[in-house]
C-alpha positions in Angstrom: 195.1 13.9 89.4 193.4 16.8 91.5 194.2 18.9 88.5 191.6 16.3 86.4 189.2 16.0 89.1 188.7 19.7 89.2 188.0 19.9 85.7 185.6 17.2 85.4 183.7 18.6 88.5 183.6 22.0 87.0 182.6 20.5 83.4 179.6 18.7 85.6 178.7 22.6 87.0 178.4 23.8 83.3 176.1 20.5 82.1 173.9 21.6 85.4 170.5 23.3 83.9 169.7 26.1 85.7 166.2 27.8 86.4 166.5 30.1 83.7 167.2 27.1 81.2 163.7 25.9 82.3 162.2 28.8 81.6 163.7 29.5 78.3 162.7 25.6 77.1 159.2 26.1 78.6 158.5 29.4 76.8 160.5 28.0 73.3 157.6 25.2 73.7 154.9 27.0 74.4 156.2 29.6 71.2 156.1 26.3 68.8 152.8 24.9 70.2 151.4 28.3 70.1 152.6 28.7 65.8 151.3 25.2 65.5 147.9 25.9 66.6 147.8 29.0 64.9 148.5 27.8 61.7 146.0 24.8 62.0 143.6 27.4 62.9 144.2 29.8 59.7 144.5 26.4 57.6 141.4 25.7 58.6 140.0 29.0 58.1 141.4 29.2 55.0 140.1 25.7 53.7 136.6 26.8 54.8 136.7 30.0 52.5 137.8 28.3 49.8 134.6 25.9 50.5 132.4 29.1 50.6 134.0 29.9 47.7 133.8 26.7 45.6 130.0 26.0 46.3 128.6 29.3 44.9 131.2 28.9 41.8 130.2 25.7 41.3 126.2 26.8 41.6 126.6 29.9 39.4 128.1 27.5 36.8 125.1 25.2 36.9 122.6 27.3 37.3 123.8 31.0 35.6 123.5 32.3 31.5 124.7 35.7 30.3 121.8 36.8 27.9 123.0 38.0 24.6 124.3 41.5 24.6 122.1 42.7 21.3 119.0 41.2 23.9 116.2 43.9 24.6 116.9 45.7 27.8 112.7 46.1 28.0 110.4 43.0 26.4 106.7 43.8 25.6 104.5 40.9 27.0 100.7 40.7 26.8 98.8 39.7 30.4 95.6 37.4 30.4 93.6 40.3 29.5 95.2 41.8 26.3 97.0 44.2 27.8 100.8 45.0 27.1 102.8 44.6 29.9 107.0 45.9 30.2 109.4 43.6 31.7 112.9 44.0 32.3 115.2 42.0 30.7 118.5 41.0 33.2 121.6 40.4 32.2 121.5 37.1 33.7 119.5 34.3 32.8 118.6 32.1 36.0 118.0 28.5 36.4 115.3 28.5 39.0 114.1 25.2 38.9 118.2 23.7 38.8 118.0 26.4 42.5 114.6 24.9 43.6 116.0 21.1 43.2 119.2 22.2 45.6 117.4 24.5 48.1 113.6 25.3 48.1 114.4 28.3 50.1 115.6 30.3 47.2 114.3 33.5 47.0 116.1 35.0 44.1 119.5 35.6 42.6 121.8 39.1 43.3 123.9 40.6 40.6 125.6 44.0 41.4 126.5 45.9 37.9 129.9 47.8 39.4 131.0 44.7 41.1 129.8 41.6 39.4 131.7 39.5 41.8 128.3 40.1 44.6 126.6 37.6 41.8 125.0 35.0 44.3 121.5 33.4 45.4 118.9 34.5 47.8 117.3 32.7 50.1 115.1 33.3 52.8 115.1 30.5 56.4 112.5 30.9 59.3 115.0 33.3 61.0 118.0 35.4 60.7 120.4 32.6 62.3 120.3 29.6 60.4 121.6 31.0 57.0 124.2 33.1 58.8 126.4 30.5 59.0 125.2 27.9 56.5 125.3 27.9 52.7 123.0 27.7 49.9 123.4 23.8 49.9 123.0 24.2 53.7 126.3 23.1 54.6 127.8 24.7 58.1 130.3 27.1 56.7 130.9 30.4 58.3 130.3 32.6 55.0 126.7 31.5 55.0 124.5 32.8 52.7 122.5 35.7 51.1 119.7 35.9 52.6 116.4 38.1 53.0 114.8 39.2 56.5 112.7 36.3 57.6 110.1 39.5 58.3 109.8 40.1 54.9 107.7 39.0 52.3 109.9 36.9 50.1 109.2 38.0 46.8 110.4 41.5 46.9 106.6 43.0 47.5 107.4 44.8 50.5 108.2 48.4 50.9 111.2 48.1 52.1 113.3 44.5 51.6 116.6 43.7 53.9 119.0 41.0 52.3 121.9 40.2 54.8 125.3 39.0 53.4 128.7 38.6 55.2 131.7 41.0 55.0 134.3 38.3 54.3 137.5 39.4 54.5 138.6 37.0 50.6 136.2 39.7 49.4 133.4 36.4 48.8 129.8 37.2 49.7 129.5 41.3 50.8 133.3 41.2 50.9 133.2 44.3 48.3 130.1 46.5 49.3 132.4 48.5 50.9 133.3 49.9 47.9 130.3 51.6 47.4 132.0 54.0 49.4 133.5 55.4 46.5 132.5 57.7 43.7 134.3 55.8 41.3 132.3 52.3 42.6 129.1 54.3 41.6 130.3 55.7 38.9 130.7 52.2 37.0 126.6 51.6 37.6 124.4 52.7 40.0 122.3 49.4 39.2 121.8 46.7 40.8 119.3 43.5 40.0 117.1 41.3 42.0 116.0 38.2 39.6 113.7 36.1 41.1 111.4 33.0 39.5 108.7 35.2 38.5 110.5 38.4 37.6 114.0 40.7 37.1 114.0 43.6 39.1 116.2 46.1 38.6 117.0 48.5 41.0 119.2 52.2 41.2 121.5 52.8 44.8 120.5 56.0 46.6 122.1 56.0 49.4 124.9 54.3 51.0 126.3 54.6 54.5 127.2 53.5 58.3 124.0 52.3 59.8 123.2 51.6 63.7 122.1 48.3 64.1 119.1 49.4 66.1 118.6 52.6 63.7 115.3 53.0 61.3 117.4 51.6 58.6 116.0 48.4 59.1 112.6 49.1 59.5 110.2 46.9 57.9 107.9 48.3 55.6 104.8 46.2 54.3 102.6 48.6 52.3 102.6 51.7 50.1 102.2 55.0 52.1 103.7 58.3 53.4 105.9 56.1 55.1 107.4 55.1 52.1 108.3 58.7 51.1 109.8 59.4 54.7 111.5 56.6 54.9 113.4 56.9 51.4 113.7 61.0 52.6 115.7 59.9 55.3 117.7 57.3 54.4 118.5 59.1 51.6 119.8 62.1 53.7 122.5 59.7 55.2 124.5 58.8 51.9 128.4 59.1 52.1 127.9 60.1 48.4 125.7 62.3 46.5 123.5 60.0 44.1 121.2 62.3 42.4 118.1 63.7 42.9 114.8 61.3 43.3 111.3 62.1 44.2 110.3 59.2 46.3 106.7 57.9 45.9 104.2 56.2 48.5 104.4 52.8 45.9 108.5 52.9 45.6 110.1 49.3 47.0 113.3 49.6 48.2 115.7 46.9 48.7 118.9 47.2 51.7 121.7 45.3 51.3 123.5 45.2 54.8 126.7 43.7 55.8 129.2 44.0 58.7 131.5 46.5 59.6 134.2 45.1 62.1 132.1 46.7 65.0 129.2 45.1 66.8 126.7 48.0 66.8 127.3 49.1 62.9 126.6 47.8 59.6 127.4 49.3 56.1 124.8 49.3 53.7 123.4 50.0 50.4 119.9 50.8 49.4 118.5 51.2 46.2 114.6 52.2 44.8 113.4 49.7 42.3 112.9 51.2 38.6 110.3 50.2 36.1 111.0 49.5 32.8 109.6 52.5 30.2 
């Protein structure tokens, strides 16, 4: 009978959960709670790019036409006086008034050549915060929008234009700038095209490169001058690659696309002088 007892009292020390069993069943808990609220977390991240991702599809569905490939690259137009007039012909065909009836804020429509996916609308808010995180339809969404300087003017008469995009990392909004970084990206087209309501500008990169967010990249300028010419000069100087040769003049308008990089006090962008239809 002692033999039994012993066993059953030594069976009991065994059951007995020690410290270390604590420890190991707190930290498996915490592990699973941890996994669980990660993977809400990238569901939920995930959901809200594919949200991005479906609004602007949807929109460039309603709203987008390819012209006809045998279509004019240049039309000949008369102005109020007589006089002929060139204007480009893009390769898109825009809805502007289908844009206007979802967000009066539109400022235009960008279409990249080498990577058609950048194909989006413009708009412009009363500052740089609101369309950061909020789409064209205005719906809180972390992609946010394209959108131009709230310093600028917004139909692409300044000097020098900024238009802002994300760096997502599904490639959606500037997720693919970055790949201006190679010759081959540049090698597809150097064009890129600004349609807005009135007109289709079409413009040809320069100069692509690592910017400080406090640098003169992103100064604003209003008017045609020397400044103009100094301004291209320079930023022109800082390309990764070697575009060509271009004489800058006082009346050039230059447009900088600028996304993040991954570091707080950088941006990557890409500049390009408008060119006018011969």
């Amino acid at each position: 009978m002692e033999k039994i007892g012993a066993k059953e009292s030594r069976k009991k020390k065994k059951k007995k959960m020690t410290a270390s069993d604590v420890v190991l069943i707190v930290i498996f808990v915490v592990a699973i709670t941890v996994a669980a609220v990660s993977g809400y977390k990238l569901y939920s991240i995930m959901m809200e790019y594919k949200a991005g991702v479906d609004e602007y599809n949807e929109i460039a569905d309603t709203v987008v036409k390819e012209r006809d490939a045998d279509a004019e690259e240049v039309k000949k137009l008369k102005d109020a006086k007589g006089h002929e007039t060139k204007h480009w012909t893009s390769p898109l065909e825009i809805n502007f008034d289908e844009l206007k009836s979802i967000n009066q804020d539109v400022a235009g429509w960008l279409y990249m050549e080498a990577l058609p996916n950048i194909n989006y609308p413009i708009v412009q808010g009363s500052d740089n915060d609101f369309y950061l995180h909020h789409t064209y339809k205005k719906e809180s969404i972390f992609a946010g929008s394209i959108f131009v300087d709230c310093k600028n003017t917004k139909d692409f008469s300044d000097q020098n234009t900024i238009v802002y995009g994300h760096n997502m990392k599904n490639g959606s909004m500037f997720g693919t700038l970055k790949q201006y970084k190679l010759q081959e990206t540049i090698d597809k087209s150097p064009y890129f095209w600004v349609i807005t309501p009135k007109e289709a500008y079409k413009y040809k990169i320069f100069a692509m490169y690592v910017a400080n967010v406090d640098g003169d990249t992103y100064t604003l300028i209003k008017g045609p001058g020397k400044e103009t010419i100094e301004y291209g000069e320079s930023m022109k100087a800082k390309s990764l690659i070697n575009t060509g040769d271009y004489q800058f003049k006082q009346t050039d308008k230059i447009v900088t696309l600028s996304t993040c990089t991954g570091d707080s006090s950088t941006r990557f962008v890409v500049q390009g002088v408008r060119v006018e239809p011969e």
